[in-house]
C-alpha positions in Angstrom: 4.6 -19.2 -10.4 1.4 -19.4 -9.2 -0.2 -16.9 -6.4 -2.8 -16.8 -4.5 -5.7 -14.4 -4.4 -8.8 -12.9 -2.7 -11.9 -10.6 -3.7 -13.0 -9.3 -0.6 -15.8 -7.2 0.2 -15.3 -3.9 2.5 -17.9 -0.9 2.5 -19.7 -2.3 -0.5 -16.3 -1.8 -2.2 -14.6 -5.0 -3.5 -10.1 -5.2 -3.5 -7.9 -7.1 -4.7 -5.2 -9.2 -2.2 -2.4 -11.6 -4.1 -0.1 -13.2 -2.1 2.4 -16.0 -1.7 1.0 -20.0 -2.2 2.7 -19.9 1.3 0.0 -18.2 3.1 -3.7 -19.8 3.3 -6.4 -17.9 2.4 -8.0 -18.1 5.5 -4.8 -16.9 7.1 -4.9 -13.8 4.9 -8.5 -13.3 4.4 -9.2 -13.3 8.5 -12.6 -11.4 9.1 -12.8 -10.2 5.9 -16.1 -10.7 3.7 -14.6 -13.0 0.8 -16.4 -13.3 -2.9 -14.2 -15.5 -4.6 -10.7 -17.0 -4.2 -8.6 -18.9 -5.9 -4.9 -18.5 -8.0 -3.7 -16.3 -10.4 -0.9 -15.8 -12.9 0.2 -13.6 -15.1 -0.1 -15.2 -18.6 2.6 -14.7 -21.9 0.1 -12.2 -23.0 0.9 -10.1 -19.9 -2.7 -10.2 -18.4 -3.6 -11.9 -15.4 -5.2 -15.5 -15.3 -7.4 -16.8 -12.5 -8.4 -20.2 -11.7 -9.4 -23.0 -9.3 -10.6 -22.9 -5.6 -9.4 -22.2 -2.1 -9.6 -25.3 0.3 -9.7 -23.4 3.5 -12.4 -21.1 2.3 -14.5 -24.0 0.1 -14.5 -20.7 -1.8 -13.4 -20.7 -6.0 -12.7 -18.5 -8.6 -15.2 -16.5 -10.5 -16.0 -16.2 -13.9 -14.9 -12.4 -14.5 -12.1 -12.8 -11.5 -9.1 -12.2 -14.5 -11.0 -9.0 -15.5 -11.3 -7.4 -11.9 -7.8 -8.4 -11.4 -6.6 -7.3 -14.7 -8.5 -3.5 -14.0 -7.0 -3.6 -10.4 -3.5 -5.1 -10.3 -2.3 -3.4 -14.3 -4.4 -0.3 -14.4 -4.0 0.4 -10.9 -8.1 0.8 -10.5 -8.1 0.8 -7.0 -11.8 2.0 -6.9 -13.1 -0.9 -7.9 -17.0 -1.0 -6.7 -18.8 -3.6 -9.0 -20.6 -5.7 -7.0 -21.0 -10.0 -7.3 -24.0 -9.9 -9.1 -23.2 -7.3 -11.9 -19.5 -9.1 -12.3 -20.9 -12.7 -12.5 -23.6 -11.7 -15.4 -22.9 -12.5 -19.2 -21.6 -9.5 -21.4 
């Protein structure tokens, strides 16, 4: 099943909020500064997938979107501080 998900910016420090395909992300991302959205799943390789784009935000996934949530949703990294410009760059 696919869920829903936010990057949201607070302090300079970016989180992580997945929730149900029930909620909009407008709903759930209120006054919050968003940086990407989309869906996510977790794939047969155990790591988390992101894709596509949220309609009530005209917001969509970002290129390294699986890797943040992959470091913040299995490793439990809640300190996550990398900012838009530094995640969206080519390794």
């Amino acid at each position: 099943m696919k869920l829903k998900y936010l990057i949201v910016e607070h302090n300079r420090v970016e989180a992580v909020l997945v929730f149900s395909p029930l909620l909009s992300h407008d709903d759930v991302a209120g006054r919050s500064k968003v940086t990407s959205a989309g869906f996510c799943k977790m794939g047969v390789d155990g790591k988390w997938i992101a894709v596509g784009t949220s309609a009530s935000l005209n917001c969509s996934a970002k290129t390294n979107d699986a890797e943040i949530l992959n470091r913040f949703l299995s490793a439990g990294d809640f300190s996550l501080s990398t900012n838009r410009t530094n995640r969206d760059a080519p390794h």
